[in-house]
C-alpha positions as CSV (number, residue, x, y, z in Angstrom):
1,X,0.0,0.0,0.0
2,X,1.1,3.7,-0.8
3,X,1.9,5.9,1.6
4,X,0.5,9.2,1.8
5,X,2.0,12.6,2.3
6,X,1.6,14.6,5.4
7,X,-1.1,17.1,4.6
8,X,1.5,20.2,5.9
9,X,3.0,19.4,3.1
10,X,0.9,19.6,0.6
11,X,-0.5,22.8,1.9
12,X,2.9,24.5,1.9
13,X,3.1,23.0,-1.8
14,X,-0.5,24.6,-2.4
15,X,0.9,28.1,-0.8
16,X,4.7,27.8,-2.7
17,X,2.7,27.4,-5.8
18,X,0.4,30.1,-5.3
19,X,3.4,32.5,-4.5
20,X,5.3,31.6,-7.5
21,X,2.3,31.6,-9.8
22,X,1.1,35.4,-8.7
23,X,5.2,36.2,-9.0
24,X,5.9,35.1,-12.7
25,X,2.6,36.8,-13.5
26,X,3.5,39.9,-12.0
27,X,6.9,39.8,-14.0
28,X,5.2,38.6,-16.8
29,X,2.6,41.9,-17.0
30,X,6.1,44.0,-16.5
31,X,7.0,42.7,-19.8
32,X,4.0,43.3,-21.5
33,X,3.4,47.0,-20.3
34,X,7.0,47.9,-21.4
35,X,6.3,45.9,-24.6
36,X,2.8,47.6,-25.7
37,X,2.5,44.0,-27.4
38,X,0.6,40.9,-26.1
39,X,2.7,38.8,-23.6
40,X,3.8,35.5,-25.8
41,X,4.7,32.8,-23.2
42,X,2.9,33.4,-20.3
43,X,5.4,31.6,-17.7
44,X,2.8,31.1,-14.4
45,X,1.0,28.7,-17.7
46,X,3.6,26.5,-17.8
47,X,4.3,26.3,-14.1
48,X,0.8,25.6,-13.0
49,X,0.4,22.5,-15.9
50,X,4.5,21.4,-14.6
51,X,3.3,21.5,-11.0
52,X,0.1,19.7,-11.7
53,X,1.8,17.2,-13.9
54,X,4.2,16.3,-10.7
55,X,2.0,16.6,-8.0
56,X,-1.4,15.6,-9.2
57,X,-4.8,17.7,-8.5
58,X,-4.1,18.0,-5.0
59,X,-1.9,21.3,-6.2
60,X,-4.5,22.5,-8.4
61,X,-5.8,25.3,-5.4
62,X,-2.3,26.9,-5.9
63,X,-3.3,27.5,-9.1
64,X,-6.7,28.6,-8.3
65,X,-5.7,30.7,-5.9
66,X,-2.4,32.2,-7.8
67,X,-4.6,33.5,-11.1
68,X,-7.2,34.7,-8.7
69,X,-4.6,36.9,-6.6
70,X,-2.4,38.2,-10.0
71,X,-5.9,39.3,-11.3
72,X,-6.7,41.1,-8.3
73,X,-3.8,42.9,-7.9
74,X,-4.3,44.2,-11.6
75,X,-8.0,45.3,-9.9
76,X,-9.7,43.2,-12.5
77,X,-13.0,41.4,-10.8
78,X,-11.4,37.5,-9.9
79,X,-14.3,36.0,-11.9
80,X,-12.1,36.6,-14.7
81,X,-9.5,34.3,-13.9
82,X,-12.0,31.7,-14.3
């Protein structure tokens, strides 16, 4: 039988995640507003789908949680991030 995590740990994954997401967004619109153009890569993309491909949906509130937080810091409503 498999053991299971500790469940500290996966909320310290949920909250590292989270963290990192609302970072490389906030880097992310830094390039587009000195760009004027539309961002290409959007990096927190790739990080939430590599962070759910290694941990499995039990990191999938980091992500929820990380778009809702980078939209509301832009003052957008967090129903967008939907």
């Amino acid at each position: 039988m498999a053991t299971r995590r500790p469940w500290a740990i996966d909320i310290a994954a949920v909250i590292a995640l989270a963290l990192i997401y609302v970072a490389t967004a906030q880097l992310g619109n830094c390039v587009h507003a000195a760009s004027l153009n539309a961002v290409l890569l959007w990096a927190p993309t790739g990080i939430g789908l590599g962070a759910a491909s290694i941990f499995g949906n039990r990191i999938a509130p980091g992500i929820a949680i990380g778009a809702g937080l980078s939209v509301a810091i832009l003052g957008r409503p967090i129903a967008s991030s939907l």
